[in-house]
TORPA-4810 file (N, C-alpha, C, O; in nm, 3 decimals):
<nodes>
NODE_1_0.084_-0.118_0.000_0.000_0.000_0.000_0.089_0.125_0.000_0.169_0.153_0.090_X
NODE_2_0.065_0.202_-0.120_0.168_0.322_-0.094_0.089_0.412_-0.022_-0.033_0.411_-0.001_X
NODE_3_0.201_0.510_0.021_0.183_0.617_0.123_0.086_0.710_0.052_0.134_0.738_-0.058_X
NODE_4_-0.020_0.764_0.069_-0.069_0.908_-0.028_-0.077_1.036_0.098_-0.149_1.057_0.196_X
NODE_5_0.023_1.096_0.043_0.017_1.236_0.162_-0.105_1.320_0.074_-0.110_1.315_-0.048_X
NODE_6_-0.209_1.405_0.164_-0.284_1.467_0.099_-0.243_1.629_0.013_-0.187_1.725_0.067_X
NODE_7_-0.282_1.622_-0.105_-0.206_1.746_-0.158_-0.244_1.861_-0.087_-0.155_1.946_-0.083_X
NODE_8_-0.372_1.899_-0.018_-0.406_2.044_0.019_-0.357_2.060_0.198_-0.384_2.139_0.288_X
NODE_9_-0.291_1.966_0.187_-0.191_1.998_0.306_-0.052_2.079_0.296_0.038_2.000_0.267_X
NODE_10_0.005_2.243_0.316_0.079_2.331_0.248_0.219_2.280_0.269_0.311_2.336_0.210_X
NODE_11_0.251_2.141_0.377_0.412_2.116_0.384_0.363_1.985_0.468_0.268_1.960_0.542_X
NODE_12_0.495_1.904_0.413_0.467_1.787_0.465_0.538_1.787_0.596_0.654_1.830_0.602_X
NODE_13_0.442_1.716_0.756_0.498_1.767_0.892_0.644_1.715_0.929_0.695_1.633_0.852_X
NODE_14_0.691_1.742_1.003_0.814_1.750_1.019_0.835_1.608_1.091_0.940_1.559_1.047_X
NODE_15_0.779_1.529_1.179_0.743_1.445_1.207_0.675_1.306_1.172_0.564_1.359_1.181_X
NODE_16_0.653_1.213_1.149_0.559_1.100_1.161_0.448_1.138_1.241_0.338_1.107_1.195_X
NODE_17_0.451_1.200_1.352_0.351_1.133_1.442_0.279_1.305_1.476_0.188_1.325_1.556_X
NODE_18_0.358_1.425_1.381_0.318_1.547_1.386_0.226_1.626_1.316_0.254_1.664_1.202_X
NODE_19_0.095_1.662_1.383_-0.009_1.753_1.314_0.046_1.764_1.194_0.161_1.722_1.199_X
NODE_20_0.014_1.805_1.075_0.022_1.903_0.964_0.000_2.060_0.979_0.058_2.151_0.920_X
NODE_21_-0.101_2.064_1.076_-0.109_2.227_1.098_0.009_2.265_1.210_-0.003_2.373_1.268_X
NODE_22_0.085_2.207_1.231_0.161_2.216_1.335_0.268_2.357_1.304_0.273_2.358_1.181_X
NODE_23_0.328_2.437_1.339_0.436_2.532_1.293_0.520_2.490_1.301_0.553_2.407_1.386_X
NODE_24_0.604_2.549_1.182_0.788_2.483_1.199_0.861_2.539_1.299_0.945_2.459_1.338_X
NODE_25_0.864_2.666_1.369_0.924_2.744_1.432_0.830_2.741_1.584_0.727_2.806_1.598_X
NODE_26_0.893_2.650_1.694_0.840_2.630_1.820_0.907_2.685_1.930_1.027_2.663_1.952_X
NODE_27_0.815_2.776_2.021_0.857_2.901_2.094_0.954_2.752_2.221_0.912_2.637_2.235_X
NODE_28_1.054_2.799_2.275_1.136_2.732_2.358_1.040_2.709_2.482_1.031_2.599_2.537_X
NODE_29_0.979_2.807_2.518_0.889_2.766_2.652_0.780_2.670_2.611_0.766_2.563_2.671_X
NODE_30_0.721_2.696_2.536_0.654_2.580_2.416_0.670_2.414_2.430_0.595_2.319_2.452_X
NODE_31_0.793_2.432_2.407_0.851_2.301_2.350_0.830_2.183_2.511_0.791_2.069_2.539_X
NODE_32_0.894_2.320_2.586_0.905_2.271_2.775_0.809_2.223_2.810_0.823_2.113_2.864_X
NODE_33_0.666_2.277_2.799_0.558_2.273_2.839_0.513_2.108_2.783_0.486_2.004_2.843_X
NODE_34_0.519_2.146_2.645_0.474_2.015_2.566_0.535_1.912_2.630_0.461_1.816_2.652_X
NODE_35_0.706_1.896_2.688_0.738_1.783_2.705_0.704_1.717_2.803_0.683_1.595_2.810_X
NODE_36_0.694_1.843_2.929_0.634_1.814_3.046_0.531_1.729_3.050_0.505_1.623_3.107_X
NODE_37_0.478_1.805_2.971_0.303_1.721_2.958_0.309_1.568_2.901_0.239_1.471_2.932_X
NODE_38_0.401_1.578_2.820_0.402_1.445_2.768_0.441_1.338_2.893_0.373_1.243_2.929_X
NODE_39_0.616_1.395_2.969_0.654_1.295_3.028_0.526_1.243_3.132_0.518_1.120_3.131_X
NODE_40_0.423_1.312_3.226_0.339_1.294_3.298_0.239_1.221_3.225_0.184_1.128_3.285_X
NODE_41_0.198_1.254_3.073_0.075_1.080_3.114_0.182_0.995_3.049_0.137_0.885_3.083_X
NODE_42_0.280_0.969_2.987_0.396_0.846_3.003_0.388_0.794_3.144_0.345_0.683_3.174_X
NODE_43_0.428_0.875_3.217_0.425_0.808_3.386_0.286_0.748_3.449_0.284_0.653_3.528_X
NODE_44_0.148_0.830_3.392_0.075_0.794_3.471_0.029_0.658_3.349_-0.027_0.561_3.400_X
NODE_45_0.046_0.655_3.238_0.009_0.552_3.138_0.051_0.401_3.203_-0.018_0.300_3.221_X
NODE_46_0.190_0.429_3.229_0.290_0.343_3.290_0.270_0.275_3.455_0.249_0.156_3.478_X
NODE_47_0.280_0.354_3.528_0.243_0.366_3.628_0.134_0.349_3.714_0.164_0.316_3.829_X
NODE_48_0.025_0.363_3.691_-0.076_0.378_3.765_-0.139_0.398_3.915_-0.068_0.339_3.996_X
NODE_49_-0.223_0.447_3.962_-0.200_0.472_4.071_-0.236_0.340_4.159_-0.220_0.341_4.281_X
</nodes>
C-alpha cells in the first residue's frame, strides 16, 4: 500500500507522528511545556496509581 500524503496539506509535517497544521518554528517555553506534559501521562500511562 503506498503512502498518499494529501495534496491540500501546504508542507509535509516534520514528524511521523506530527499535526500538519503544526508550525515549523516552536517558541522554547513551548517546546518545555509540551514535554512536560508528555513525560506525565507516560508516567501515569505506565504507572498507575
Amino acid at each position: 500500500m503506498a503512502f498518499m500524503y494529501p495534496a491540500h496539506y501546504p508542507t509535509v509535517p516534520l514528524k511521523w507522528d506530527e499535526s500538519p497544521w503544526m508550525t515549523v518554528s516552536t517558541d522554547t517555553q513551548e517546546e518545555a511545556l509540551l514535554s512536560n506534559v508528555e513525560i506525565r501521562i507516560t508516567a501515569q500511562v505506565y504507572m498507575p496509581n
